[in-house]
BAGUDO-242755 format. One record per residue: residue number from 1; chain; x, y, z of N, C-alpha, C in turn. Coordinates in steps of 0.2 Angstrom, whole numbers, plus 5000, padded with zeros to 4 digits. Layout:
// residues N
NODE num cadena   nx   ny   nz  cax  cay  caz   cx   cy   cz
NODE NUM      A    X    Y    Z    X    Y    Z    X    Y    Z
...
This chain:
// residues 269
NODE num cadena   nx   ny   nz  cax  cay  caz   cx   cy   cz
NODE   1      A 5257 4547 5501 5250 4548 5501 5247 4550 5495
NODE   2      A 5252 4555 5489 5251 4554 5486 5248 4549 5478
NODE   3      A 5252 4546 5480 5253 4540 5476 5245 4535 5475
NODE   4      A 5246 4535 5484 5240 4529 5487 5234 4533 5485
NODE   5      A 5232 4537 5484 5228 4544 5480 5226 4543 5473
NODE   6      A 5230 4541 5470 5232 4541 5463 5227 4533 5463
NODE   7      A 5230 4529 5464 5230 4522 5463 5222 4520 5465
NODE   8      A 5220 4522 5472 5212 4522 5472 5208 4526 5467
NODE   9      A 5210 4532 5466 5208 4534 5460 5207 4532 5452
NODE  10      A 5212 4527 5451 5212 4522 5444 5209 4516 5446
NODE  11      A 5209 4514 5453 5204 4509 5455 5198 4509 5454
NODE  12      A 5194 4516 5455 5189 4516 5456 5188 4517 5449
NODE  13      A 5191 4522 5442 5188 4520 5436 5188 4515 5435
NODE  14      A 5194 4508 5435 5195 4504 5431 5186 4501 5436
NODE  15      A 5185 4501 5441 5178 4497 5444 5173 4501 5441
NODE  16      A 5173 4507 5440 5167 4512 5437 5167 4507 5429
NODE  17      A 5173 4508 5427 5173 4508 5418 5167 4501 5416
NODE  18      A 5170 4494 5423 5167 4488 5421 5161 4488 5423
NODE  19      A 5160 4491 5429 5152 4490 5428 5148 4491 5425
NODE  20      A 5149 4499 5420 5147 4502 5415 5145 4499 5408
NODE  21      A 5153 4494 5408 5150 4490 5402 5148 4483 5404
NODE  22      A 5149 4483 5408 5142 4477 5412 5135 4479 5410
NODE  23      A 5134 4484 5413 5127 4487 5413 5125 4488 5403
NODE  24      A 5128 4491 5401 5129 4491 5393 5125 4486 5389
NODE  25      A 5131 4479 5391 5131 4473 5387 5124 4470 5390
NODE  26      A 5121 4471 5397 5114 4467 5398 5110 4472 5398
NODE  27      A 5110 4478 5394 5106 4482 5391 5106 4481 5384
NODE  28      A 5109 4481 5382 5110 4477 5373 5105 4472 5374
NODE  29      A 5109 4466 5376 5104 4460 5377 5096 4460 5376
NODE  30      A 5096 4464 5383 5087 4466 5384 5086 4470 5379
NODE  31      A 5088 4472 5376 5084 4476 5369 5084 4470 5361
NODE  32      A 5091 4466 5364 5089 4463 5356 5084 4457 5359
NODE  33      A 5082 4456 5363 5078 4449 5367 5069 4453 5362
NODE  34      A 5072 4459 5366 5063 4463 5364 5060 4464 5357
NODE  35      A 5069 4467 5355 5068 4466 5348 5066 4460 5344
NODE  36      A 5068 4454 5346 5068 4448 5342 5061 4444 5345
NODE  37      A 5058 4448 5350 5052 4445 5353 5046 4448 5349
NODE  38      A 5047 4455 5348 5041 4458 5345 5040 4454 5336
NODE  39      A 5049 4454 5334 5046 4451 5328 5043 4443 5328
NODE  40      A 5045 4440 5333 5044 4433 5334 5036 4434 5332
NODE  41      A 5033 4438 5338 5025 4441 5341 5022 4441 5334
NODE  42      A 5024 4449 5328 5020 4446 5322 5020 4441 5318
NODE  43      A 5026 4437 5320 5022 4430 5313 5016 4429 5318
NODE  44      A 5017 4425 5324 5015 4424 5327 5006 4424 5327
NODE  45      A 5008 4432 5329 4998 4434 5327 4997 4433 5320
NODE  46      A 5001 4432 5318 4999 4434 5312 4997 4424 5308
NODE  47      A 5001 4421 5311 4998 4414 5310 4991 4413 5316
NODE  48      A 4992 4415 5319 4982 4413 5323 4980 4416 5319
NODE  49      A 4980 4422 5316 4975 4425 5313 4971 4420 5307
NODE  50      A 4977 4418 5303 4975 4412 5299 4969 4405 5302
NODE  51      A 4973 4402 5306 4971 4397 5310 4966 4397 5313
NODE  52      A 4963 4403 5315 4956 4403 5319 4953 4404 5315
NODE  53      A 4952 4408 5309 4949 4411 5305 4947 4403 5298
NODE  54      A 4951 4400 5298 4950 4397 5293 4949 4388 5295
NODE  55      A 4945 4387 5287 4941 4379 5290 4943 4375 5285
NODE  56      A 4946 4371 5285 4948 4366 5279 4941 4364 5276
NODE  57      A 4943 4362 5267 4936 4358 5265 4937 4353 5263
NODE  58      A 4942 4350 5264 4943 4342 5260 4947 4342 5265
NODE  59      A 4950 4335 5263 4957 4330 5270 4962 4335 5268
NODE  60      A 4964 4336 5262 4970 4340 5262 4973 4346 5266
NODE  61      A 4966 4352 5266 4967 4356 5267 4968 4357 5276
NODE  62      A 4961 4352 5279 4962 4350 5284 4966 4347 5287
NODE  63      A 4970 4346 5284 4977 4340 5287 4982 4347 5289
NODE  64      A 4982 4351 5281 4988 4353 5284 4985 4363 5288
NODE  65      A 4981 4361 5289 4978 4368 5294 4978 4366 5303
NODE  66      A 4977 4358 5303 4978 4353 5310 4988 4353 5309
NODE  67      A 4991 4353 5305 4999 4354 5308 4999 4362 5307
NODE  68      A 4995 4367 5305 4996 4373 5306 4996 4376 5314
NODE  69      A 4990 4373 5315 4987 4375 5322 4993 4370 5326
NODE  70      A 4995 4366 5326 5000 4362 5331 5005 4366 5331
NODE  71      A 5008 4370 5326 5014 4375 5326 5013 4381 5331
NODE  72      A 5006 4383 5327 5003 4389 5333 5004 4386 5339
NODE  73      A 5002 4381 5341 5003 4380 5348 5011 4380 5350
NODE  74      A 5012 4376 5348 5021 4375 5350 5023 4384 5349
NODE  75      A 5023 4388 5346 5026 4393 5345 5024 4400 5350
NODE  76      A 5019 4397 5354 5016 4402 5360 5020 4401 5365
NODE  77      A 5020 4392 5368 5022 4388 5370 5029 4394 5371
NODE  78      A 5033 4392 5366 5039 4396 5365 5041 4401 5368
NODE  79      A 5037 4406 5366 5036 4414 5367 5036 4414 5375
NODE  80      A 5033 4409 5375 5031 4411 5384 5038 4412 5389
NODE  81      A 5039 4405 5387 5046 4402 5389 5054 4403 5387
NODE  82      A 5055 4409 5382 5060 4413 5377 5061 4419 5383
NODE  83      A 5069 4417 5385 5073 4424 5389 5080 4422 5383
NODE  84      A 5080 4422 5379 5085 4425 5374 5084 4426 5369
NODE  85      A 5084 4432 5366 5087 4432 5358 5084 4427 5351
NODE  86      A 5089 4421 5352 5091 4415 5350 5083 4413 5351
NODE  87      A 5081 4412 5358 5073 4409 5357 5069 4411 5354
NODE  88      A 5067 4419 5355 5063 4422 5353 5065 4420 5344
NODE  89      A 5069 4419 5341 5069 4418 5335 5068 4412 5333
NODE  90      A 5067 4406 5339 5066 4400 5337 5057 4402 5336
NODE  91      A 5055 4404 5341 5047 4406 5340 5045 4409 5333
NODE  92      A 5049 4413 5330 5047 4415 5322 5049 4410 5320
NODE  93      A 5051 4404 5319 5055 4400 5314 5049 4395 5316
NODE  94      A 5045 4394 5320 5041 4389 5321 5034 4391 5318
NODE  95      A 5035 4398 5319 5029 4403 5317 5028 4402 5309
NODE  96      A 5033 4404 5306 5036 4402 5302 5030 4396 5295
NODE  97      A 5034 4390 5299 5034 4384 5297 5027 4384 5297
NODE  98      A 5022 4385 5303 5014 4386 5301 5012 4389 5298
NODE  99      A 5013 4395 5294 5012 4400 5290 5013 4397 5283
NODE 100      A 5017 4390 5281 5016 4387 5277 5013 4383 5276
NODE 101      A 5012 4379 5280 5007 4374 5280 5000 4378 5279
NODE 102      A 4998 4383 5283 4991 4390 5280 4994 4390 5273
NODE 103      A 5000 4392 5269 4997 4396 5264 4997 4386 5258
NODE 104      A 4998 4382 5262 4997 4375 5259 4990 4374 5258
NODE 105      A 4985 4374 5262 4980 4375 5264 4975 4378 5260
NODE 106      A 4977 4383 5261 4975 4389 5255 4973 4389 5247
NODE 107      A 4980 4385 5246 4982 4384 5238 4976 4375 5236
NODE 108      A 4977 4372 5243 4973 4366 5241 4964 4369 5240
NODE 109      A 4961 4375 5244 4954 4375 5244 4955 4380 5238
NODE 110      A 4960 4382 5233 4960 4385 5227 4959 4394 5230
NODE 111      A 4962 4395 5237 4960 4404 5236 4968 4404 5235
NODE 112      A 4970 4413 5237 4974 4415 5236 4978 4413 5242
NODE 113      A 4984 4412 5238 4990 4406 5244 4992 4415 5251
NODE 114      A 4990 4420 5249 4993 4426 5253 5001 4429 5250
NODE 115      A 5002 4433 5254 5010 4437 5252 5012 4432 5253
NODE 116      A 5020 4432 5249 5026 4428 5251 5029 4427 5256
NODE 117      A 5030 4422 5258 5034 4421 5266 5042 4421 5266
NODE 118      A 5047 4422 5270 5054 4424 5269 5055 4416 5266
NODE 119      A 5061 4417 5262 5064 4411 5258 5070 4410 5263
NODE 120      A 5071 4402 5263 5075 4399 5268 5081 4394 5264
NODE 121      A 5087 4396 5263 5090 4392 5258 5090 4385 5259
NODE 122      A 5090 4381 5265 5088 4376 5268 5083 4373 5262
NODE 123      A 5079 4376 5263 5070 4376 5260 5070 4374 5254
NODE 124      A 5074 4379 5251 5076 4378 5243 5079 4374 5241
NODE 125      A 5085 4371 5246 5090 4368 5242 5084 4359 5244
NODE 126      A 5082 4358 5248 5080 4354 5249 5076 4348 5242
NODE 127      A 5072 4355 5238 5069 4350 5232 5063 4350 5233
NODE 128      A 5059 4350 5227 5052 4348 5229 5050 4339 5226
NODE 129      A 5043 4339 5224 5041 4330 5221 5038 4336 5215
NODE 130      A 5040 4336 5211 5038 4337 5203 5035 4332 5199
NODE 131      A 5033 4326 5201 5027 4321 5198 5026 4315 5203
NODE 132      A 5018 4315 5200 5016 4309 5207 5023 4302 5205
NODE 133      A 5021 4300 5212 5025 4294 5212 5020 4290 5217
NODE 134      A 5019 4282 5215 5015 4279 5221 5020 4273 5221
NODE 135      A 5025 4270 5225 5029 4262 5226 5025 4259 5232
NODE 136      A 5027 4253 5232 5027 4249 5237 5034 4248 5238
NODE 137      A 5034 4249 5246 5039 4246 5248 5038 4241 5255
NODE 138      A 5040 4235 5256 5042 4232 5261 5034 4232 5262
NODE 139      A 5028 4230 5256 5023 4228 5259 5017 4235 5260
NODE 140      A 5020 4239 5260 5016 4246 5260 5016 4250 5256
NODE 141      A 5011 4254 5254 5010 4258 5250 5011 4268 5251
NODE 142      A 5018 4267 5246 5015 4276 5247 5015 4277 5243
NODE 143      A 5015 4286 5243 5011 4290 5237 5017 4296 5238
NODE 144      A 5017 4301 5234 5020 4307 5233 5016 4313 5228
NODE 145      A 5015 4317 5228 5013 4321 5222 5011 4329 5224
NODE 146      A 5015 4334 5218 5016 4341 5218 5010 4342 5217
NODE 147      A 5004 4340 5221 4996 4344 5222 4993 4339 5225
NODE 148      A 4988 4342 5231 4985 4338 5236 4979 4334 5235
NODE 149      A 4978 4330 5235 4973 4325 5233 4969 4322 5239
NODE 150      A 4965 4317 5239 4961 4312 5244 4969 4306 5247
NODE 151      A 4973 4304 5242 4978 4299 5241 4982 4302 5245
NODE 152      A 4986 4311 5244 4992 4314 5247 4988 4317 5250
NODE 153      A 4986 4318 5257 4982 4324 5260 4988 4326 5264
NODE 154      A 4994 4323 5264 5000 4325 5268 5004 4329 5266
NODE 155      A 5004 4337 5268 5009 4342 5266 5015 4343 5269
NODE 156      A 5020 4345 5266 5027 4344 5269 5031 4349 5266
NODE 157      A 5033 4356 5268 5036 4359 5266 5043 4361 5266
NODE 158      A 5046 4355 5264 5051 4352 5263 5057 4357 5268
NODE 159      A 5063 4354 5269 5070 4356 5274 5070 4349 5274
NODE 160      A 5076 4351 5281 5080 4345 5284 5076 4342 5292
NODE 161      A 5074 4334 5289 5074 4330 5296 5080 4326 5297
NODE 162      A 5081 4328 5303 5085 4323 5306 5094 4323 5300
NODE 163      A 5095 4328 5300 5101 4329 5293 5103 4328 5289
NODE 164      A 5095 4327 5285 5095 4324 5279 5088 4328 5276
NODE 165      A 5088 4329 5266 5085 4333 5265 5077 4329 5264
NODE 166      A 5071 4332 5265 5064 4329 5262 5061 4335 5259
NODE 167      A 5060 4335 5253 5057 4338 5247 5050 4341 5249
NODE 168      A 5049 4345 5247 5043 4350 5249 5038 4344 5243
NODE 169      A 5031 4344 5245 5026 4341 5242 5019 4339 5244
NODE 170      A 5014 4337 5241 5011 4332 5246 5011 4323 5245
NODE 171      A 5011 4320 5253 5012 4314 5251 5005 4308 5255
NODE 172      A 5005 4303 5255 5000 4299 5256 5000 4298 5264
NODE 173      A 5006 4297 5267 5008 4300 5274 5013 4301 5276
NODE 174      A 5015 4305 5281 5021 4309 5285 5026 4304 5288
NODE 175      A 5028 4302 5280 5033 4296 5282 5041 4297 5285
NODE 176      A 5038 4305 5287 5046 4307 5289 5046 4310 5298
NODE 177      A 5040 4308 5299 5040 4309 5306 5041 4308 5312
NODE 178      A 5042 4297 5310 5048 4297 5314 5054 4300 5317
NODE 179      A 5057 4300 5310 5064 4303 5311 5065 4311 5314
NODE 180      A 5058 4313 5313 5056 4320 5316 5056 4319 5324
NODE 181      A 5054 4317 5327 5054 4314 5333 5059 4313 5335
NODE 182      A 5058 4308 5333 5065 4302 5337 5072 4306 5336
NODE 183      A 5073 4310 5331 5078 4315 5328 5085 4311 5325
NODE 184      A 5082 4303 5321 5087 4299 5318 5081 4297 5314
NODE 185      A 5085 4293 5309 5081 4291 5303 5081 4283 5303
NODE 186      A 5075 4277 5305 5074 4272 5307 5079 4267 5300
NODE 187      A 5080 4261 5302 5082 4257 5297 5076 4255 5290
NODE 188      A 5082 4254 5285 5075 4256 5280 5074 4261 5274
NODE 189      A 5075 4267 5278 5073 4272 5277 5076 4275 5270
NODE 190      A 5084 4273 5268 5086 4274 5261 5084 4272 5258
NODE 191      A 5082 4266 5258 5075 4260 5253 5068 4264 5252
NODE 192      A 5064 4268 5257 5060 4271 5254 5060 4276 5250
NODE 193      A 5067 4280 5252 5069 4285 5249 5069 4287 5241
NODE 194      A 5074 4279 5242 5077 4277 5234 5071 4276 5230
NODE 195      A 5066 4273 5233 5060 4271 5227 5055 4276 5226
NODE 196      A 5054 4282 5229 5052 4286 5228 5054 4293 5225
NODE 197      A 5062 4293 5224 5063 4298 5223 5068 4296 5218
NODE 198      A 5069 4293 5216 5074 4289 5212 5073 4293 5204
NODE 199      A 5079 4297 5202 5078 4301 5194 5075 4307 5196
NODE 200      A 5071 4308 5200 5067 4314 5201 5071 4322 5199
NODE 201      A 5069 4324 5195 5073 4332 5196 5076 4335 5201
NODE 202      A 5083 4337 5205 5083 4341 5208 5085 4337 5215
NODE 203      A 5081 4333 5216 5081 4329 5224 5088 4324 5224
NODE 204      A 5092 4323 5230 5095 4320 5229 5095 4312 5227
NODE 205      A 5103 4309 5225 5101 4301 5224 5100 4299 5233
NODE 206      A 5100 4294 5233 5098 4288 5238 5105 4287 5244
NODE 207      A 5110 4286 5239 5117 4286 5243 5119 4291 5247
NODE 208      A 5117 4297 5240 5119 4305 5244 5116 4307 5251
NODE 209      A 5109 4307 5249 5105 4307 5257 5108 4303 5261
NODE 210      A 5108 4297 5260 5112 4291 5266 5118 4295 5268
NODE 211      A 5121 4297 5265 5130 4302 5268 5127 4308 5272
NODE 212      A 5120 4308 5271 5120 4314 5277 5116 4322 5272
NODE 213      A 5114 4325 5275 5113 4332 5271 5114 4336 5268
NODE 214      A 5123 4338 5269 5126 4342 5266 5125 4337 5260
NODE 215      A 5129 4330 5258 5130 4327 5254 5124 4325 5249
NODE 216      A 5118 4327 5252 5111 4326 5249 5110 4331 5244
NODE 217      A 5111 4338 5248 5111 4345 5245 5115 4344 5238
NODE 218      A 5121 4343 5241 5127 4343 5236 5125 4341 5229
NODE 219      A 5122 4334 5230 5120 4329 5225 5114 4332 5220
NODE 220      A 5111 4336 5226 5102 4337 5221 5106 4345 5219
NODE 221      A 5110 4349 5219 5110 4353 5216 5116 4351 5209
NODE 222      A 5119 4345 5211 5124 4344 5204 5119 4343 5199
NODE 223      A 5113 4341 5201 5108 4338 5196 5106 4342 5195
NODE 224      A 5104 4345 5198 5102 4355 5196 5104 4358 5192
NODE 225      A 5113 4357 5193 5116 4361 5187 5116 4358 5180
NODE 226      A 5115 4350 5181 5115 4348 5174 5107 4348 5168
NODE 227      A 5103 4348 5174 5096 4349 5170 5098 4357 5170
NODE 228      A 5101 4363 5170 5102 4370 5168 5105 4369 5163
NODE 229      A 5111 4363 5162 5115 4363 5155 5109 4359 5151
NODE 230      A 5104 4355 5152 5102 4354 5146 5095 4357 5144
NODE 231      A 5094 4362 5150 5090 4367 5147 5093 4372 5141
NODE 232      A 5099 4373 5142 5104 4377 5138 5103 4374 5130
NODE 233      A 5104 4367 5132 5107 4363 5124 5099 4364 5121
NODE 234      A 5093 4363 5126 5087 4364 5121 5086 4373 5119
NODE 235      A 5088 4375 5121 5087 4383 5117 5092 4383 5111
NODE 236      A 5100 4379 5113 5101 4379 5106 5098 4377 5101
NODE 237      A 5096 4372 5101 5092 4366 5098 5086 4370 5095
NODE 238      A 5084 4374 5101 5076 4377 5096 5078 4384 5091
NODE 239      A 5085 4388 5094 5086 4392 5089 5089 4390 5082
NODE 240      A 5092 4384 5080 5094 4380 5077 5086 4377 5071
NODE 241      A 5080 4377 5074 5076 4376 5072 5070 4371 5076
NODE 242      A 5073 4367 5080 5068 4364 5086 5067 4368 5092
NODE 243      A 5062 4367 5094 5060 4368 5103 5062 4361 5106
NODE 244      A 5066 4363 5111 5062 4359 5117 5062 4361 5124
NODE 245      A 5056 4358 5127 5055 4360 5133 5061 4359 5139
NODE 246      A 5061 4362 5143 5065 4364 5151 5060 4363 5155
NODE 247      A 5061 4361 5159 5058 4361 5165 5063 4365 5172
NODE 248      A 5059 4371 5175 5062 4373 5182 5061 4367 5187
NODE 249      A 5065 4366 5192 5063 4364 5199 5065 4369 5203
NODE 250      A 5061 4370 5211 5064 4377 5213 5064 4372 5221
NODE 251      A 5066 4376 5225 5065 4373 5232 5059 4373 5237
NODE 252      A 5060 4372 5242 5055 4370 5246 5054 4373 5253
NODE 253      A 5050 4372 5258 5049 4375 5263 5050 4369 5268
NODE 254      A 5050 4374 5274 5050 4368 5281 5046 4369 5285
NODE 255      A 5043 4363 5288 5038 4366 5292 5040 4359 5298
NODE 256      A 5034 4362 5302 5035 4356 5307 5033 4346 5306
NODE 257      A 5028 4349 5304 5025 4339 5301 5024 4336 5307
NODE 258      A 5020 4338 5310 5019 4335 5316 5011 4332 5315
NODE 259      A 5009 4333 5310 5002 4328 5308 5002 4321 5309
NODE 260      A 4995 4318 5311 4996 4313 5312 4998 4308 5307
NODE 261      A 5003 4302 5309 5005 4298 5304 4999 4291 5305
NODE 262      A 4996 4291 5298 4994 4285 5296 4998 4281 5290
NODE 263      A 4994 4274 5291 4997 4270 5286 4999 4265 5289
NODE 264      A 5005 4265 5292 5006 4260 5294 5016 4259 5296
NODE 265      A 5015 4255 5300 5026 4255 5301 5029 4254 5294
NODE 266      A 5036 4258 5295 5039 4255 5289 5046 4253 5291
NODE 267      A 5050 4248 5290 5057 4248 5291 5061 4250 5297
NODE 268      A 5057 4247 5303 5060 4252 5308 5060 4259 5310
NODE 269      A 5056 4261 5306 5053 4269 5310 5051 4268 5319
């Protein structure tokens, strides 16, 4: 009798102990879900704040305040439908991404871009366009360049589509939108790459990107390090008794790019 005493008695801890930490572990949950929704909530407000409040004056500004506002939606969208943690963090990371395209926006109508937004290694490692570039490829014309024009009214604040890197810039059109979509990179598309970006400071080669992202990365920061080395050799050079110039390239942002594509097909996009 005694024994059988005993036994229900460890029964019912070992059932007490697990529910306990049942109940525990789906209380944790519900607090990190709230926690990570409340911060979701400020980018959030904090990008409509921009986007209702604010009016493009030229194509540039307008283009990229039209992919600011399509973030905003997509990241409500999100919030609504976020019962995890992980989602609620997707909603800031969308949030995020429109908050660059406003403070793109910003910089085009010449006010002040706002506070800094959090740095994304992705972002950085990806590379910016550090000089116009206009090629023809396969019959069509595009354009590239580190400041928004009538020609680049297309802002991209650089990461990864489709697992491979695109440089923060603005371009002539959102010729990465495709592979944004479809979530693969059309035929073709190392061929626009290459004529665009070919020598660039920083950005990967043509092949690199082809082997995929990491190997894009890999590529654009080996180039990184050797314009660091020849930054080095011109400081000797200038304490020696010449200057010469270095040039920085620093990284890029990501956002969504979901503005409209003009221009025209290329290569199987």
């Amino acid at each position: 009798m005694g024994t059988a005493i005993v036994v229900i008695v460890l029964l019912l801890i070992v059932v007490g102990g697990g529910f306990y930490l049942i109940r525990s572990q789906a209380e944790a949950k519900r607090r990190q879900l709230e926690d990570a929704k409340s911060e979701a909530r400020r980018w959030l407000e904090r990008l409509g704040g921009q986007v209702l409040n604010l009016t493009g004056t030229d194509l540039a500004s307008q283009q990229a305040l039209a992919d600011a506002s399509e973030r905003y939606n997509a990241a409500g969208s999100q919030m609504e439908q976020a019962q995890t943690a992980e989602q609620a963090r997707l909603v800031k990371e969308t949030a995020l991404e429109g908050l660059y395209y406003v403070r793109a926006a910003r910089e085009a109508m010449g006010m002040d871009p706002g506070p800094p937004l959090p740095e994304d290694s992705e972002r950085e490692r990806a590379g910016k366009v550090t000089e116009h570039r206009a090629v023809d490829v396969e019959g069509h014309h595009y354009e590239a360049s580190p400041e928004p024009s009538s020609h680049t009214p297309h802002y991209y604040p650089g990461g990864r589509v489709a697992g491979r890197p695109v440089p923060r810039g603005w371009y002539s059109e959102p010729w990465w939108k495709p592979a944004l979509v479809a979530g693969a990179w059309g035929f073709g598309s190392m061929l626009l790459f290459s004529a665009m970006f070919s020598g660039m400071a920083g950005i990967a080669s043509a092949d690199a990107w082809q082997d995929g992202y990491d190997a894009g990365q890999e590529d654009a920061m080996e180039g990184g390090d050797a314009g660091d080395a020849g930054g080095d050799a011109g400081d000797a050079g200038g304490d020696a008794g010449g200057d010469f110039g270095g040039g920085d390239f620093g990284g890029g942002d990501f956002g969504g790019g979901f503005g409209d594509f003009g221009g025209g097909d290329f290569g199987g996009f």
